[in-house]
N, C-alpha and C positions, 0 to 999 in steps of 0.2 A: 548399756545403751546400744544403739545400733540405728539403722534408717530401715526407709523400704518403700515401694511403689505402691500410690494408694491411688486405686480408683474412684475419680472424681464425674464423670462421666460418662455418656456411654451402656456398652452393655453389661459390663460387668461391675458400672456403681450404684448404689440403693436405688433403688426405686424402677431399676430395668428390669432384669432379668431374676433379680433376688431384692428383697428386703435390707442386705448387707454388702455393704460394698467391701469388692475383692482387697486385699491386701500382700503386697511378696515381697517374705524382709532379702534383705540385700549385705551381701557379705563385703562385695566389691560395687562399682560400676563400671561395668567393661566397656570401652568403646564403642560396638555396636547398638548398648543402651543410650549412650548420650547424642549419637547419632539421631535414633530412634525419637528421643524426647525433643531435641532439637528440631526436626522433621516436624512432628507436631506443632509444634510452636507456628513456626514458617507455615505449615500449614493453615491453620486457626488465623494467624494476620493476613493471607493472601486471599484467603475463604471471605475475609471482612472486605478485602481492598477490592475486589475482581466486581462486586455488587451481584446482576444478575447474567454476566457473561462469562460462562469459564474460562478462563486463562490457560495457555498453554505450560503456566509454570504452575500454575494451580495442577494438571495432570500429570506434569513433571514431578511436582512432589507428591502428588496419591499414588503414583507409579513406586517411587523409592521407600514410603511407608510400608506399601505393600511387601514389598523387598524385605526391607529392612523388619519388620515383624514376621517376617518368617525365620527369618533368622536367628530371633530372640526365640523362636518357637525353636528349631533346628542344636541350640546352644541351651534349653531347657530350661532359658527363664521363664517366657510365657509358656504353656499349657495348652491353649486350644487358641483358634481363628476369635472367638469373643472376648481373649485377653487385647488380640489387635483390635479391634473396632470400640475401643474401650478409652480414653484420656485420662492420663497418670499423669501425679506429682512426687516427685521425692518429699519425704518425710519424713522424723524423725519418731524411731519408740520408743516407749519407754512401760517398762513390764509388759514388754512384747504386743503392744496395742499399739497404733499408731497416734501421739501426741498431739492433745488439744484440736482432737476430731471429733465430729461428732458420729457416733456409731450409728448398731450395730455393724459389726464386720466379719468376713470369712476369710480365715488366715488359709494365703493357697503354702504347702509349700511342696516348693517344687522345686527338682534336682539342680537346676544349674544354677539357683538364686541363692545356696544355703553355703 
């Protein structure tokens, strides 16, 4: 068994940029990822609350995503700028597929996630 970041959203899940949404198994989660995920979160709830007036905490936090997905890029999780503009869940595999998803998918892998 094992986990990994599956793209639910965005550019790099089904129906964006490809037919299959991306997938990067995950050996650990380092800090900078739970950052990352966390961010999002806060993002997506402030995104709802703000309605149609940007928040100053709403570009507070697109400011630290930005950040902070470089730095999964820089540490060799993410791959390119379309793994950032992208919305991940952790998830669990199994026979190296991502568990009780529904497919197709594109296993990335990529040096700092393995």
């Amino acid at each position: 068994m094992g986990f990994c970041l599956l793209a639910i959203d965005g550019d790099c899940a089904a129906g964006a940029m490809s037919e299959k949404a991306d997938f990067i198994p995950l050996e650990t989660i380092p800090e900078v990822l739970r950052q990352y995920l966390r961010n999002q979160l806060e993002r997506q709830i402030e995104g709802q609350l703000m309605k149609y007036n940007i928040s100053p905490k709403f570009t507070d936090l697109c400011r630290e995503h930005h950040a902070l997905g470089n730095a999964l890029i820089d540490c060799g999780i993410f791959q390119h700028k379309w793994h950032k503009r992208t919305d991940w869940i952790i998830c669990e595999l199994h026979k190296g597929q991502p568990l009780n998803q529904k497919g197709p998918f594109n296993r990335c892998s990529i040096e700092g996630a393995e």
